[in-house]
N, C-alpha and C positions, 0 to 999 in steps of 0.2 A: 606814456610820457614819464610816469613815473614819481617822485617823488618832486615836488619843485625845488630848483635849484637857482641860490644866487650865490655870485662868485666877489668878490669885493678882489681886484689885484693892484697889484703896484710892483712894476719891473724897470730897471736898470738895463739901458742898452749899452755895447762898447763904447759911443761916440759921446758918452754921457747924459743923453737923453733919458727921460725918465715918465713913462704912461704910468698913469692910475686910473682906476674906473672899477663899476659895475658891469657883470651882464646878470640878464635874464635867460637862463640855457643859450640859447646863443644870439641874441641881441643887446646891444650894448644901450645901455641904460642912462650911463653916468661916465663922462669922461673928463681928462685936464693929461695934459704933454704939455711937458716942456722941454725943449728943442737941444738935442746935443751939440757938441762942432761942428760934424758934418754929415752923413748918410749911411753909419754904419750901424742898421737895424737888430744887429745881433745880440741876445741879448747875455747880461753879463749875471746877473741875479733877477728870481722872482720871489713874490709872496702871494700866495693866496688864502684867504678868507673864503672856505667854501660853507656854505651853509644849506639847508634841506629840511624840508618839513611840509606840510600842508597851511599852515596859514603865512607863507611871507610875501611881500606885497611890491607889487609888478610896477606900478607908475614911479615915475623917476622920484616926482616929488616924495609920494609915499615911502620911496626904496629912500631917498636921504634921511628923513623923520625917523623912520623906522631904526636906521644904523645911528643914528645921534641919540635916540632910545636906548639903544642897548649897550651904550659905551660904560656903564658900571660892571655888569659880569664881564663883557667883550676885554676891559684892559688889564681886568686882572688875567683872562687868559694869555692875551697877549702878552703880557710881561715873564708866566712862567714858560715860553715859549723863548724869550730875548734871554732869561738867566740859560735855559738849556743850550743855547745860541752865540754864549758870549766868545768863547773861543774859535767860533768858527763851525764849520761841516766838511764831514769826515767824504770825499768824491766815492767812496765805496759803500755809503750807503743812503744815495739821493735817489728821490728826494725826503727831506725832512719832513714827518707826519706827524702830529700831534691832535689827536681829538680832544674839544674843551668838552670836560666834565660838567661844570654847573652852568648849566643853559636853561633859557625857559623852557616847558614844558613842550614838550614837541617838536621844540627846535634839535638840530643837529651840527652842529659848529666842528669842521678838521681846519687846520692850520698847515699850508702844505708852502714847503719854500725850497729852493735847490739854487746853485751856482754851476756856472761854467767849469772855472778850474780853483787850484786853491785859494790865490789872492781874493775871487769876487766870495769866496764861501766864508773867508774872514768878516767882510761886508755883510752877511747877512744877516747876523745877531745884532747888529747896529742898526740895518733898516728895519727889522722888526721892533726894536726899539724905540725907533724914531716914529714909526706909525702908530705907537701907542702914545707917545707922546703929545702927537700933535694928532691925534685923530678928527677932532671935533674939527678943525681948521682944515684939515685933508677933505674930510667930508662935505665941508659947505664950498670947498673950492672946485665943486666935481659939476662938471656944466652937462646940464638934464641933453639927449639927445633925441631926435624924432623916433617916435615909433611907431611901424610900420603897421 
């Protein structure tokens, strides 16, 4: 299995709709959509929060506490992440990678985001922005899902 892995993302579809959530390798943890125009699922930017280590924690509840913990190193990473980001992403070399440096001990934090075409890549130094902004509020809006 390998190292455990949780993914914190939040993407942008065409229709304007917008998922955020956790998974657990590939069980979804923590989710919140809210609903575009109409059904066009494609999506236009993402963001993800990948993280890895051996101690990060699996139940939904846990996995929310856990990330509302970690929002003092987590937003400084996020923000040098939204300065590197303010102008946009270059489509010749997506996606954008960034590993956070000062993490707790063990943990492994990359920052990975990419856009469709040029307009959504201008968008994405702003969502990454915006999720550091309002993280704490992102977080506690993320509705726990059954787990199998």
């Amino acid at each position: 299995m390998g190292k455990p892995k949780l993914i914190f993302y939040r993407q942008q579809r065409v229709d304007g709709g917008v998922r955020t959530g956790v998974d657990w390798h590939d069980y979804s943890l923590l989710q919140h959509f809210d609903r575009g125009d109409d059904e066009d699922s494609s999506l236009l930017w993402y963001v993800d929060l990948r993280f890895s280590g051996p101690r990060l924690p699996k139940d939904p509840d846990d996995v929310r506490q856990w990330l509302i913990e970690q929002e003092p190193w987590l937003l400084d990473a996020i923000d040098h992440a939204a300065r590197d980001l303010e102008v946009g992403i270059d489509a010749d070399v997506l996606p954008y990678k960034r590993r956070c440096s000062e993490t707790p001990a063990g943990i492994n934090v990359e920052l990975v985001a990419s856009a469709q075409r040029r307009v959504p890549g201008l968008q994405v130094g702003k969502a990454v922005r915006h999720i550091g902004r309002y993280w704490r509020r992102i977080i506690e809006s993320l509705e726990a899902l059954a787990v199998e």
